[in-house]
C-alpha positions in Angstrom: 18.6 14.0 73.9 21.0 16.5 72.8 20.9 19.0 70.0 22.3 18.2 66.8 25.2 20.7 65.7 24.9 21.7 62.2 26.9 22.7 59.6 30.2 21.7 57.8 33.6 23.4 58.0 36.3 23.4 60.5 36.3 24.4 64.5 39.5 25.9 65.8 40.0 25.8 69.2 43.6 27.3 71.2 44.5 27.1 74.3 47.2 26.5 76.8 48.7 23.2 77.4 50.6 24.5 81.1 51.2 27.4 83.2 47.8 29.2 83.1 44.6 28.5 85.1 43.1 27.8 81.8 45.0 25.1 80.5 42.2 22.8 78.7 45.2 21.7 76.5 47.7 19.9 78.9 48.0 16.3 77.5 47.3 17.3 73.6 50.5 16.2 73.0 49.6 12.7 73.9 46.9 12.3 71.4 48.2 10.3 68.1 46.2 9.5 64.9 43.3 6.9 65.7 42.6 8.6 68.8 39.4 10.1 69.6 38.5 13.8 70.3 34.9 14.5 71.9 33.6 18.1 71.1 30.2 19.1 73.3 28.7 22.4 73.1 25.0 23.0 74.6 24.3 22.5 70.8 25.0 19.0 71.0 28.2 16.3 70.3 30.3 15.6 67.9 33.0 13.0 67.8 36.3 13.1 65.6 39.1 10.6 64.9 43.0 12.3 64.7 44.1 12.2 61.4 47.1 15.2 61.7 49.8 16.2 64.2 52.0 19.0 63.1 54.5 21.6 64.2 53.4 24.8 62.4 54.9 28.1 62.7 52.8 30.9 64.6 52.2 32.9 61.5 50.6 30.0 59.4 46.8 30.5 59.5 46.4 28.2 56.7 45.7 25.4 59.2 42.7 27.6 60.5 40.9 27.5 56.7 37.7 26.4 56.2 37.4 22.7 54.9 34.5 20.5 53.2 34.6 17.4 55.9 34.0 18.2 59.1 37.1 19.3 61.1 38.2 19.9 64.5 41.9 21.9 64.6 43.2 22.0 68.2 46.2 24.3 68.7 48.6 25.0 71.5 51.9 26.5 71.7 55.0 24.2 71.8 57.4 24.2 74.8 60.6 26.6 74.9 59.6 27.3 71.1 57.7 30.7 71.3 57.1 31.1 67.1 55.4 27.6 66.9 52.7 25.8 67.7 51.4 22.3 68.3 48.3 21.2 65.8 46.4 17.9 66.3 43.4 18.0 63.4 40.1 15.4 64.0 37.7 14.7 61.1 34.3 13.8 62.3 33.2 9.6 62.5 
């Protein structure tokens, strides 16, 4: 059995989507609202349901505030746009 994660806020996560050996991100841009995102730490499992996709602007860290549901943010840059990036947001089932 695994360990229950605790707590209530948001987790941000970046990474690449292409072009870097560390490119956990490469098909975010196929997930669409409904979809599922699995989050497993060796604290335990969450589960989340996409509710937001949005093209921010590098400088916004609003998208990175705290929140009072729990959260998941995922962001990645966007593709030949090197000022924004590519947020898909998860609130936990």
């Amino acid at each position: 059995m695994r360990k229950q994660l605790y707590g209530i806020g948001n987790i941000a996560l970046a990474s690449h989507n292409e072009g870097s050996y560390a490119h956990y991100f490469s098909r975010i841009n196929e997930l669409e609202e409904g979809e599922e995102i699995i989050y497993i730490t060796n604290m335990g499992e969450r589960r989340y349901t996409v509710f937001k996709r949005e093209i921010i602007e590098e400088t916004n860290v609003k998208i990175l505030e705290d929140t009072k549901e729990n959260n998941i943010t995922l962001i990645t840059c966007v593709k030949n746009q090197r000022s924004q990036r590519l947020c898909v947001v998860g609130r936990e089932k």
